[in-house]
N, C-alpha and C positions, 0 to 999 in steps of 0.2 A: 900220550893219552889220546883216544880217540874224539874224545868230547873235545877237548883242547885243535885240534887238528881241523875239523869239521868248522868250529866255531872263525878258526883262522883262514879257513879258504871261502868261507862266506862272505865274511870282511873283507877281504880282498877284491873278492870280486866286485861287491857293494863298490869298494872306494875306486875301481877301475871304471866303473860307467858313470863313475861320479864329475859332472865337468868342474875343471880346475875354478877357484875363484883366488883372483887377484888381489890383493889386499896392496893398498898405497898408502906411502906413508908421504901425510898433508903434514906434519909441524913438526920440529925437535926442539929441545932445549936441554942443555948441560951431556950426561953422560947418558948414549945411550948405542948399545950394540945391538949387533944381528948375528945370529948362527947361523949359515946354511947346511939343510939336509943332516945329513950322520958325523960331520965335521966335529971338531971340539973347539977349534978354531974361532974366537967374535971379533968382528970385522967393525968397520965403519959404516955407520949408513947414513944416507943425507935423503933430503925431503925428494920428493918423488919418482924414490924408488920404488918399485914393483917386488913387491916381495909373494914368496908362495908357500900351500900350506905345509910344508917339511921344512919351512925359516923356525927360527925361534928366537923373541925380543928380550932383551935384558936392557934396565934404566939402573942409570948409578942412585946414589945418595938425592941427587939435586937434578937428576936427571927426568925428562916428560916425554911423551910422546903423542901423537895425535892419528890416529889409522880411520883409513874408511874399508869397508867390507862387501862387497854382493851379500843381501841377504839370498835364501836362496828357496825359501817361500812366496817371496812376491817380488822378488828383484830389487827391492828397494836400496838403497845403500846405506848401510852403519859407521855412525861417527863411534870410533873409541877412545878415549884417553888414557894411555897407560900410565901412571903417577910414579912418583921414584922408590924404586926398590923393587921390582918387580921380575918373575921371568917369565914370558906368556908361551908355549905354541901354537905360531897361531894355527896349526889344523883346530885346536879346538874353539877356534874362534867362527865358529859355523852351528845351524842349524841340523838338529837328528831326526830322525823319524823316531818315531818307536820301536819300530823294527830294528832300527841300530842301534839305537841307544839299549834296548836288552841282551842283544847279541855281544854288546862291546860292556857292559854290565858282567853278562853272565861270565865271560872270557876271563873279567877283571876278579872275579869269585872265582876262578879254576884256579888262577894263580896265587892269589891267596891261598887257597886249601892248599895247594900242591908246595909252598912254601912252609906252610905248618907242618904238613906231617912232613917232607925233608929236615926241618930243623926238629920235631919231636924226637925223629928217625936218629939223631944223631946227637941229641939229647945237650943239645945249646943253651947254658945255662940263662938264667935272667933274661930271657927271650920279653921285652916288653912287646905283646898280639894285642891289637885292634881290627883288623881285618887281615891277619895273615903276616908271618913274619917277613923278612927279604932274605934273598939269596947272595950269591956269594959278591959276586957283582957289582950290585946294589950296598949288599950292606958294606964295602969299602966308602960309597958315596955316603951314606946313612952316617959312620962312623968320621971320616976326613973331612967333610963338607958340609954340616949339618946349616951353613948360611945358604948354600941352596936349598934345602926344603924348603929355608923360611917363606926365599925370593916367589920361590913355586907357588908357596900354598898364599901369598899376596896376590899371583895372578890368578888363581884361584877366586880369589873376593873379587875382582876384576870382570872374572866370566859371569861372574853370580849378579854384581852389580849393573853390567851389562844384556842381563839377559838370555845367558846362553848357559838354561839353568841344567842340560843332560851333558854338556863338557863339563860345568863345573861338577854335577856327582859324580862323573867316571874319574877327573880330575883327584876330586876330594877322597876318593876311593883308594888311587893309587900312592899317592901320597900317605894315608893311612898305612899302607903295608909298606912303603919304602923307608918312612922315618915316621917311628911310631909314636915319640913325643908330639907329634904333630896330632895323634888323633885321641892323644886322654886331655884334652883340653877342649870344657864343655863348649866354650861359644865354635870351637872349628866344628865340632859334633854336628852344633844346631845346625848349622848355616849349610853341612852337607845332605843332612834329612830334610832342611827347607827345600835345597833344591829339588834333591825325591821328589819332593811334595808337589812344587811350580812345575816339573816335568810332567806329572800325572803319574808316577807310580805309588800310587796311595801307597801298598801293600808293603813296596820295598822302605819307605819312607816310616811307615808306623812299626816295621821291625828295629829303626835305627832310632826313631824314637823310644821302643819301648826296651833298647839296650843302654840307652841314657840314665835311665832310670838304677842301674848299676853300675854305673861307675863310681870309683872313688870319688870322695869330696865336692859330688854335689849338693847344693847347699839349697834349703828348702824352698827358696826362691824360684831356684832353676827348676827344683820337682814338679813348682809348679806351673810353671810355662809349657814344658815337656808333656805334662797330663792335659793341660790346656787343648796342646797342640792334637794330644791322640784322642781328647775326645769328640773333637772336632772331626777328626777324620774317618771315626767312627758314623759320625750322623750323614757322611758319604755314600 
């Protein structure tokens, strides 16, 4: 797809003039791994190592962590704490512009559609879509490993709780299309359209609230936090 292609040599480029930020890791306790890069491989890691953003952090049961980050708006540094249970990458442990975070949004929409109508295309029954089904790939992980989603979409609340509110909606996005029990569950719903909302994409944020409003077995509570939320963002 052209739009698909365009979208990805953008990005690219973006992340090539982007300078690396180093992420160190200040404390551990109990179980906690590191990916490198495209590996499958989790290694050991001990207190101040230098990690970068194509690692990615996994804590056991009882396992913690403690990371500092360049922010990379003011240079400041960020303490994180990742708690047990967790898988974070940290590329998404960074600030976006706008500019990216819609680019890497929009991308996260191609795949989606393009995973729907493949899976319509071939008429996959019980297809649970919240943003798009998964492809062949994925849905091995989707179906064998569904204690990675969970791990995911905890570090997930991790970026949200942190601050790093346009990882956590591309995050919650993809996650949504990869394991899709992940995204008919109202409080994951909210917590992806809050970030919408802390990012400043009112528009994309009042579309995911106002598809809350149809889901199953929301309960007239949640209706009304949801209507809360949009009419709030209406007076925007």
């Amino acid at each position: 797809m052209k739009q698909l292609g365009f979208i990805i040599c953008v990005l690219a480029c973006a992340s090539a003039s982007m300078r690396a930020q180093d992420i160190v890791v200040q404390r551990l306790q109990g179980e906690v791994a590191v990916r490198h890069g495209v590996t499958e491989v989790w290694t050991h890691v001990a207190v101040g190592d230098v990690l970068r953003p194509d690692d990615t952090m996994k804590t056991g049961k009882k396992g913690t962590a403690v990371l500092t980050a360049p922010l990379r708006s003011n240079g400041a540094v960020k303490r994180i704490t990742l708690p047990p249970e967790v898988i974070v990458d940290l590329s998404d442990v960074r600030e976006l512009s706008q500019e990216e975070l819609m680019l890497k949004l929009t991308m996260e929409r191609v795949r989606a559609s393009s995973y729907q109508w493949k899976n319509d295309d071939l008429h996959i029954p019980n297809a649970a879509v919240v943003h798009g089904s998964d492809q062949s790939g994925a849905a091995s992980l989707t179906d064998n490993d569904p204690q990675s989603g969970t791990l995911q979409w905890n570090g997930a609340r991790v970026l949200y709780d942190n601050g790093f509110y346009s990882t956590c909606a591309l995050k919650s996005m993809e996650l949504f299309r990869l394991y899709p029990a992940i995204g008919v569950k109202f409080e994951n719903r909210l917590m992806a359209a809050e970030a919408l909302e802390k990012a400043s994409l009112h528009g994309e944020a009042l579309s995911e609230y106002t598809a809350m409003l149809q889901m199953e077995g929301v309960t007239s509570t949640q209706q009304a936090t949801v209507k809360e939320r949009i009419a709030e963002l209406r007076k925007q």
